[in-house]
N, C-alpha and C positions, 0 to 999 in steps of 0.2 A: 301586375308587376312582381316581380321574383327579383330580389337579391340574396344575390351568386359572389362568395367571398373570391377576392381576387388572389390569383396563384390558386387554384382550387385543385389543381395535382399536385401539388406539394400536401395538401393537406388528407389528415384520415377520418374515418366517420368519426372517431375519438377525439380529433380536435373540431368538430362541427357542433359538438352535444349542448344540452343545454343544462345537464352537470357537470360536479367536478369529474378529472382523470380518476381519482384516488379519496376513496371518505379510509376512516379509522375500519380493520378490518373485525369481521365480528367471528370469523374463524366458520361462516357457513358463507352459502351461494347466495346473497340478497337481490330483491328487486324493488326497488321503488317506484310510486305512482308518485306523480305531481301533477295534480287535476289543474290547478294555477297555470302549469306549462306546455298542460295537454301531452305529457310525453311520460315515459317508461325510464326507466334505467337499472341494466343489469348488473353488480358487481361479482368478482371472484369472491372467493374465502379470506380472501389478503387486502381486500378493499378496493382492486384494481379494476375501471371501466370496464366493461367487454362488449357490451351492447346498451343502445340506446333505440328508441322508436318512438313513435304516434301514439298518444293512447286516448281512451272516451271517459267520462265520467255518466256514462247514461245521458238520459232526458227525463221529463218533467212526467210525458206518460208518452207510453209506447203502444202504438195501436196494435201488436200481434198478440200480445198479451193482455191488452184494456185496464193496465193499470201504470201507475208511477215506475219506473226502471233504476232509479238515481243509482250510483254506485256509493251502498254507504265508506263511510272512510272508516279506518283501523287498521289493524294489525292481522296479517292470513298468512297461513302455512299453505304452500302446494303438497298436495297428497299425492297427486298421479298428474300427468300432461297428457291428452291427448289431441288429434287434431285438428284443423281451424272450422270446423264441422258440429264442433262440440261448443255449447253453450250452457250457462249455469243458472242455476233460476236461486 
């Protein structure tokens, strides 16, 4: 079962998220992890939504590697983006 908000063309991925529109701006590009909501969320420099998505918290152990994966939590700068090809150990 899938529930699908009603009037769903009225609405934008920015009213579907499961943050706010707008946090207090930190004057850089933020992204926050909420492992609790399994999702992403990207802000501008001014504190404003821009994107939201799915995210993982790892697993308990990961058989390609043979050990624990967990994503630990804290605080991380991105240095460089590359493509969905690319993973971090």
């Amino acid at each position: 079962v899938i529930a699908v908000p009603k009037e769903l063309q009225q609405q934008s991925i920015v009213d579907l998220a499961p943050f706010p529109a707008k946090v207090e701006g930190t004057g850089q590009k933020t992204i926050y992890v909420n492992l609790n909501k399994l999702a992403w969320a990207a802000y501008d420099q001014n504190g404003h939504l821009i994107h939201w998505g799915p995210a993982s918290g790892g697993k308990p152990w990961c058989q390609d590697v043979k050990r624990a994966c967990k994503t630990a939590t804290g605080n991380y700068k991105v240095y460089r983006k590359q493509g969905f090809e690319c993973t971090s150990n």
